[in-house]
matplotlib code that plots the C-alpha trace (Angstrom):
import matplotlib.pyplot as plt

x = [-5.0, -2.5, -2.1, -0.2, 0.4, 1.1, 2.7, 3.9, 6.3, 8.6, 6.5, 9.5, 11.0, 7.6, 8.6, 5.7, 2.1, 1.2, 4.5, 2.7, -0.5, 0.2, 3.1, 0.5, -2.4, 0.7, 1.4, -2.0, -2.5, 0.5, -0.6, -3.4, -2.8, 0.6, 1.5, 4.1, 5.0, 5.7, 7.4, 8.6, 11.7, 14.1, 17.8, 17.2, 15.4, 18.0, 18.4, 18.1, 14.6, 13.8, 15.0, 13.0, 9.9, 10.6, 10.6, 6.5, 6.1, 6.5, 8.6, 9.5, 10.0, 11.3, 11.5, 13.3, 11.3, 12.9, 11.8, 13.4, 12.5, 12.8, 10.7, 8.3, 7.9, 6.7, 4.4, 2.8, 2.6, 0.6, -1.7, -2.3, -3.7, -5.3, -7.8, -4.8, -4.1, -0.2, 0.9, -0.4, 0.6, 4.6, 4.3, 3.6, 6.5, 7.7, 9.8, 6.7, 4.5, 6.8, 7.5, 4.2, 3.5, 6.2, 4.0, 0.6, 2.2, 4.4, 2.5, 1.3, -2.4, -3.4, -6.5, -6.5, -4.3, -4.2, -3.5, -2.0, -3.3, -4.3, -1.2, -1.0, -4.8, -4.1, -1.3, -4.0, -7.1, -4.3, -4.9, -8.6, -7.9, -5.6, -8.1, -7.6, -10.3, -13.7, -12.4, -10.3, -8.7, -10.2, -8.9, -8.6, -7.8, -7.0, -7.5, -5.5, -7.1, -9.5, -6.0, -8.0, -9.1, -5.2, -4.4, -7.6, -6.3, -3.6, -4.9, -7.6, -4.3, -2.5, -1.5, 0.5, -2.2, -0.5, 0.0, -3.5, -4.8, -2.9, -3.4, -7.4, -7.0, -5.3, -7.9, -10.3, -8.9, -8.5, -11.3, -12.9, -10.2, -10.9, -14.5, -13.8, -11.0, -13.0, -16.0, -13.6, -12.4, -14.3, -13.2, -12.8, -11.7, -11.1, -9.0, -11.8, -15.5, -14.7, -12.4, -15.2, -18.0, -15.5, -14.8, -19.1, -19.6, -18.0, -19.4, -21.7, -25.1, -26.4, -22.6, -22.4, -18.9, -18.2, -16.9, -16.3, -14.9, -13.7, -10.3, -8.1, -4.1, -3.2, 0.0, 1.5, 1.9, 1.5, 5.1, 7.4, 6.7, 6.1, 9.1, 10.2, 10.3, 12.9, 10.8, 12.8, 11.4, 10.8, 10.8, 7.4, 8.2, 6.7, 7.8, 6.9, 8.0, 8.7, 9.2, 4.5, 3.3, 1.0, 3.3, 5.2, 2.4, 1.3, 5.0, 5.5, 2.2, 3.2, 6.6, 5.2, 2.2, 1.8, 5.0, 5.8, 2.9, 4.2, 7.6, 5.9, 4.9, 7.6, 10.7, 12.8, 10.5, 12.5, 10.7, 11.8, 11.1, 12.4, 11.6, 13.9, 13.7, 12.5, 11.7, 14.2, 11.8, 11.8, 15.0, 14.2, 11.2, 13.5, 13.2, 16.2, 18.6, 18.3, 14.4, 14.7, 16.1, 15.4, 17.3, 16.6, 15.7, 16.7, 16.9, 15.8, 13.8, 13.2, 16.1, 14.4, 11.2, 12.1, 12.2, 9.3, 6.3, 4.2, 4.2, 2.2, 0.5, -0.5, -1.7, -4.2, -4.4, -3.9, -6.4, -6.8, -5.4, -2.8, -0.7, 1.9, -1.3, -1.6, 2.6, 2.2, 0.0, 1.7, 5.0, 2.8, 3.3, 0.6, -1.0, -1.9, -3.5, -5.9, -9.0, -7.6, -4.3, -6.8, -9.4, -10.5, -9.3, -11.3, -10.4, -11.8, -11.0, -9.6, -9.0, -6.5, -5.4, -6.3, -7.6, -6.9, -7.7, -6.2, -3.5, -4.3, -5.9, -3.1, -0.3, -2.8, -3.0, 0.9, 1.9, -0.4, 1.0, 4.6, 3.2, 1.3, 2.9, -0.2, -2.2, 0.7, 0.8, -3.0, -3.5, -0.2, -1.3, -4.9, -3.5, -1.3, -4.5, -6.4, -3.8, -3.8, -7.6, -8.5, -5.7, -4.3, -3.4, -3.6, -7.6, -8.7, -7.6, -10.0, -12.0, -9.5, -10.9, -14.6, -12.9, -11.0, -14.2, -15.6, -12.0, -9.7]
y = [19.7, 17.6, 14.3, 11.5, 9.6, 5.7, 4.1, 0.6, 1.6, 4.8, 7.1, 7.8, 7.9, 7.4, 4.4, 2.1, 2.4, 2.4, 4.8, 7.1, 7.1, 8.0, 10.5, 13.0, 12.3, 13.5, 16.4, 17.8, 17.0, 18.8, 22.1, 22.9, 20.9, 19.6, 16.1, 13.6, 10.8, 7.3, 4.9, 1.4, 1.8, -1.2, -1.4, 0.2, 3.4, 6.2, 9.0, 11.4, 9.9, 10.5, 14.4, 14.7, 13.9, 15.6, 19.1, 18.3, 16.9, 18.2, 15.3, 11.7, 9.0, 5.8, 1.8, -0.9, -3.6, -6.8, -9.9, -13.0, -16.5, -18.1, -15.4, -16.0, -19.7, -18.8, -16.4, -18.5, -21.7, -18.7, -17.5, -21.4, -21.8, -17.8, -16.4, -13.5, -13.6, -14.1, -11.1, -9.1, -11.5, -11.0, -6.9, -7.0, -5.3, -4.7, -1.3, -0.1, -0.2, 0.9, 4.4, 4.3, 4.3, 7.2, 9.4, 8.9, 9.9, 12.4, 15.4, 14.6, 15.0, 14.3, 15.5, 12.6, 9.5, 8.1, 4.8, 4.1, 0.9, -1.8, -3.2, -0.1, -0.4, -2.1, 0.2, 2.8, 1.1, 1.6, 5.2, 5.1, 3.5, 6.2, 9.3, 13.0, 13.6, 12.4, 12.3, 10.2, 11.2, 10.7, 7.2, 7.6, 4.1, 4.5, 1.5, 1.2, -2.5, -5.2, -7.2, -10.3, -10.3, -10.2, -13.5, -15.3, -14.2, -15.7, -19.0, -19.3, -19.3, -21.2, -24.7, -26.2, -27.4, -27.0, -23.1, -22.4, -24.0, -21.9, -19.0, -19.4, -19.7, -16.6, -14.9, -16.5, -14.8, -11.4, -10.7, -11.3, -9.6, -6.7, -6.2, -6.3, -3.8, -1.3, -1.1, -0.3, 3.4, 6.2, 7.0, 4.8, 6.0, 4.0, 3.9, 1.7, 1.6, -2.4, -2.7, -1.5, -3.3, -6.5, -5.9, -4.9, -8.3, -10.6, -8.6, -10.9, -9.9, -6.4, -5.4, -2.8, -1.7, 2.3, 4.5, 8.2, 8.4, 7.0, 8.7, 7.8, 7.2, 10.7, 12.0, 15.0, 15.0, 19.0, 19.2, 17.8, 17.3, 14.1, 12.2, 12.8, 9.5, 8.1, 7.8, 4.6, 3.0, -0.6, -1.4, -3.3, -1.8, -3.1, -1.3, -2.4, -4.3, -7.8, -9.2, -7.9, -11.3, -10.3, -8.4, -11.7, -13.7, -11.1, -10.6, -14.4, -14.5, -11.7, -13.2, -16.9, -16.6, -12.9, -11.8, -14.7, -13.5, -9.8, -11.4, -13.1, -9.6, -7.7, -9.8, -6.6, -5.7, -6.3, -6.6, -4.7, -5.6, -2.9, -3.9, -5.6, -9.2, -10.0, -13.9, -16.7, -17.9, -14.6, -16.2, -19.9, -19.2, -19.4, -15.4, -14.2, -12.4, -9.5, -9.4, -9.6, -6.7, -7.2, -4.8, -5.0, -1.8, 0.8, 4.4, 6.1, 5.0, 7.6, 6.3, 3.1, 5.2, 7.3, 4.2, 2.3, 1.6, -0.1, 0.3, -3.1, -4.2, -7.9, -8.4, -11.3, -10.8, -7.6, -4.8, -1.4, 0.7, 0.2, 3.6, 2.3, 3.6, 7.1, 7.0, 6.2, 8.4, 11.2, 9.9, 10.1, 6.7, 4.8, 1.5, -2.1, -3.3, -6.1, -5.6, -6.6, -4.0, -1.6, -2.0, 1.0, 3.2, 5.7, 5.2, 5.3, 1.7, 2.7, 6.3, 6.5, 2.6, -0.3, -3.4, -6.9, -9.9, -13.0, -13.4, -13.0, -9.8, -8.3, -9.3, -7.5, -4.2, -4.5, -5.2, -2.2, 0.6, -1.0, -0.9, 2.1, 5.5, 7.9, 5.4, 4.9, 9.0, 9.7, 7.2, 8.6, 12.2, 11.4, 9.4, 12.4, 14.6, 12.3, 12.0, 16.0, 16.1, 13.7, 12.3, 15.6, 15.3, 19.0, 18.8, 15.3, 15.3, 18.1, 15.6, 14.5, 18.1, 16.1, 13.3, 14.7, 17.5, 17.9, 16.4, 18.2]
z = [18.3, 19.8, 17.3, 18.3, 14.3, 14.9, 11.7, 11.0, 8.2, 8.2, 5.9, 4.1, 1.6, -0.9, -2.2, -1.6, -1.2, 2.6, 3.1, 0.4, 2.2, 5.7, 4.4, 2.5, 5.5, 8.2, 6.2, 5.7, 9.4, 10.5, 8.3, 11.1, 14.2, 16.2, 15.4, 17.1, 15.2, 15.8, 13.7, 13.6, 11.4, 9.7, 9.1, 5.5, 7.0, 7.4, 10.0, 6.9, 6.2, 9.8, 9.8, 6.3, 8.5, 11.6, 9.3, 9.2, 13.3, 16.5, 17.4, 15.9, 18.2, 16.5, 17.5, 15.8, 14.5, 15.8, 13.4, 13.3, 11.7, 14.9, 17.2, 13.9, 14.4, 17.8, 17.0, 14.5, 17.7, 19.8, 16.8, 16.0, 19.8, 19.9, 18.0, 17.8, 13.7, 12.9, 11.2, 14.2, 16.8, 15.1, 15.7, 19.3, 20.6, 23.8, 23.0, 21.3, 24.0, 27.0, 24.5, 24.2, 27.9, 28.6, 25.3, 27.8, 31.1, 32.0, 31.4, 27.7, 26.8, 23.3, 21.3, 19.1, 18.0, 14.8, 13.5, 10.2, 9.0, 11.5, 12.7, 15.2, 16.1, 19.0, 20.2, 19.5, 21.8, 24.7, 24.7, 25.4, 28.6, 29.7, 30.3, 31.7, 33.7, 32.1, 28.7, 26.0, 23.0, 19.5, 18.7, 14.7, 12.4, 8.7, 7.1, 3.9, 3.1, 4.4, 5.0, 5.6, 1.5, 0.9, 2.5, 1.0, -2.3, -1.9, -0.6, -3.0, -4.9, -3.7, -5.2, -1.9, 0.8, 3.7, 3.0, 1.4, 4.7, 6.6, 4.6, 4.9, 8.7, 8.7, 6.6, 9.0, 12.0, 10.5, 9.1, 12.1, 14.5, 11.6, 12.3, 16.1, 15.8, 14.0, 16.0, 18.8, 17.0, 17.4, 13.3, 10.7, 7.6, 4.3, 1.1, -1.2, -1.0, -1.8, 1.4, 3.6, 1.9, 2.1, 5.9, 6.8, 4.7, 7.3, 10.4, 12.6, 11.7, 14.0, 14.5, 12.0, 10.8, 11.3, 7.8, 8.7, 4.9, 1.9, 1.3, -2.0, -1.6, -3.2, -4.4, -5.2, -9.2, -9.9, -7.5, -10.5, -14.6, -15.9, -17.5, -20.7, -22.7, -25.1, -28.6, -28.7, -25.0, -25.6, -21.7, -20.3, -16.3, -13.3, -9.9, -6.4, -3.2, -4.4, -0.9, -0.6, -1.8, -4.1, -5.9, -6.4, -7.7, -9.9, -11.9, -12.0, -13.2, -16.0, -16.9, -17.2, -18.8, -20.5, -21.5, -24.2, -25.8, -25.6, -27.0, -30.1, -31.2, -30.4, -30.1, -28.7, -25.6, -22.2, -19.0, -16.5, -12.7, -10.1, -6.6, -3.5, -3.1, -6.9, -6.9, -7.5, -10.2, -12.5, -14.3, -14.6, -17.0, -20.2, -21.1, -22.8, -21.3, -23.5, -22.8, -18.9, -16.5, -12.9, -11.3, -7.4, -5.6, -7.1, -5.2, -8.5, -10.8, -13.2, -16.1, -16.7, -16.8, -19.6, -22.0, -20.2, -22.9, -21.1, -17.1, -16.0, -12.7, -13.2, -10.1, -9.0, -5.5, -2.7, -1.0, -0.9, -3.7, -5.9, -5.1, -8.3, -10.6, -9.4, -9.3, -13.1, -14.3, -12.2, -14.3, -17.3, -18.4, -19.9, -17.8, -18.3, -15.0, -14.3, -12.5, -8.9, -9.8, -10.6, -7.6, -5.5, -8.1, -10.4, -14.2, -17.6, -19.0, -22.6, -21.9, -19.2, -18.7, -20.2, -18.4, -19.0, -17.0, -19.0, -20.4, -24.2, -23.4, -20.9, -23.9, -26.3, -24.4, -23.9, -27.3, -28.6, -26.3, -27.7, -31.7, -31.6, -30.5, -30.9, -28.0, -26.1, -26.0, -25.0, -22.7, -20.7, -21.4, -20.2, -17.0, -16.3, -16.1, -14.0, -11.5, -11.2, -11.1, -8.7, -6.7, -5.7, -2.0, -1.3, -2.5, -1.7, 1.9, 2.9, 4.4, 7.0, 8.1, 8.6, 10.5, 13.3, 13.5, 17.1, 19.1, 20.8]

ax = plt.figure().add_subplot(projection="3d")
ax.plot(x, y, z, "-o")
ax.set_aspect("equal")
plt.show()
């Protein structure tokens, strides 16, 4: 088949979740049919990142994404008058859709096209309007969350009332531009049972929400060894986006509130935070300096790994899956995650991560993996397995097979 792959984020290089996801679904795409990528890309992407992916495609067909505070405040006046939610209204782009124009003329004709996550879902729909003959192409929408529970997270949350106001509205608007959206594909495919029960929840009653398949985030762990750790490690690690919200909330929520406990026990523990734009407030919480590392992005990650005891993902808020889990057990590190970090994903609670939703119990698990060596070592040996058994992306995504059955 002819596949046209729509993303919102370059899916490389694999350094956050949603760039995982649709990286490992192109590739086992582009191992049967002929896919054409494209990408929004920022000033950080690089052309190497770009030949990296056009090894896999048929062709890769990049456009900036143009954001600015200024074109944001207008975009928010328009979504406060629309029904249109914000952080949709901000990615319409003009660029995007005349390339997109040129892919559906001039001779093309495509089997299917696939949208990666539901910013490009409308840049999909245009596609179904432009037929050959008497037929469409497969339209084809992976939905990595229910983005509408992200933002009521956040306001539920939320201690200013202006934002959690706004934030609710937003929630509002998505979840119902969500369902509407769906329906519209003629495949739906999820990453968590809970984001598509949380999406069919909100549906007005007889509109029924479509699910062609639950598919995991997968990696690919059996392609390197897991790092060896320093007997010594006495880092507490957390790795992720810092400028995702919820990834915010969730370290500040760690450092304030968790990690002094951690510190009572086991004065030398440093908290590492790797991620770009880490929060102003990380160093105004009175940790020591020898106990706090926050080190920015960092392009690899794998020396403050080797001493990393505990690898944490405090977070309170988000959707989907947490792709930072499968990333640590591939690593073979051993996991302290609350039940939100942990959502969507398969584990054994005590066998290959520990779970802990307040603070006294998150220290708890912390300070073990730090005190005890022969835990620390089983739950990362046991995560290590699990990651290999059932987040494989070479087995798992077989059942992209199911979804795109009967097009082209």
């Amino acid at each position: 088949m002819h596949i046209l792959f729509l993303t919102q984020v370059l899916p490389y290089p694999l350094d956050a979740g949603p760039k995982v996801r649709a990286y490992y679904v192109l590739r086992y795409l582009a191992r049967q049919h002929d896919v054409t990528l494209v990408s929004f890309v920022r000033a950080s992407d690089t052309p190497e990142a770009v030949a990296h992916l056009r090894t896999y495609c048929r062709a890769v067909h990049t456009v900036p994404m143009a954001r600015a505070r200024v074109k944001d405040v207008g975009f928010l006046l328009e979504s406060l008058v629309t029904a249109r939610p914000f952080i949709i209204t901000r990615d319409r782009s003009g660029a995007m859709n005349q390339l997109l124009r040129a892919l559906a003329t001039g001779g093309n004709r495509w089997d299917a096209v696939h949208a990666d996550q539901l910013w490009m879902a409308p840049y999909a729909l245009y596609f179904r309007e432009r037929r050959h003959g008497n037929t469409a192409p497969l339209t084809v929408l992976d939905q990595h969350n229910a983005v509408y529970m992200i933002l009521r997270r956040l306001a539920s949350a939320e201690r200013n009332p202006a934002k959690r106001l706004m934030l609710a509205l937003e929630a509002r608007k998505l979840a119902a531009f969500e369902v509407s959206i769906c329906r519209r594909f003629d495949r739906v495919t999820w990453v968590t049972q809970e984001d598509y029960t949380a999406v069919s929840d909100v549906a007005p009653a007889g509109q029924q929400v479509p699910n062609h398949g639950v598919l995991p985030i997968c990696a690919s762990p059996e392609d390197e060894p897991p790092i060896q750790r320093t007997a010594a490690g006495r880092r507490v690690t957390f790795l992720g986006g810092l400028h995702y919200p919820p990834n915010a909330q969730g370290i500040l929520w760690f450092a304030e509130h968790i990690f002094p406990r951690v510190l009572a026990q086991a004065p030398d523990a440093v908290l590492t935070v790797m991620g770009k734009q880490p929060p102003d407030g990380l160093h105004t919480l009175g940790i020591p300096a020898a106990n706090l590392d926050v080190t920015g992005y960092v392009d690899d990650p794998r020396p403050y790994l080797a001493e990393t005891a505990a690898f944490v993902v405090p977070l309170l808020a988000g959707g989907g899956m947490r792709v930072k889990i499968v990333d640590g057990w591939s690593w073979g590190l051993p996991i302290v995650s609350t039940t939100v970090g942990a959502e969507g994903i398969r584990y054994c609670n005590g066998e290959n991560i520990l779970i802990g939703d307040t603070p006294d119990a998150f220290a708890a698990h912390v300070v073990q993996l730090l005190q005890q060596p022969e835990l620390n070592a089983r739950i990362a040996d046991a995560g290590r397995a699990w990651a290999l058994e059932q987040y494989n992306w070479r087995i798992t995504y077989r059942a992209w097979d199911d979804v795109y059955a009967g097009a082209g």
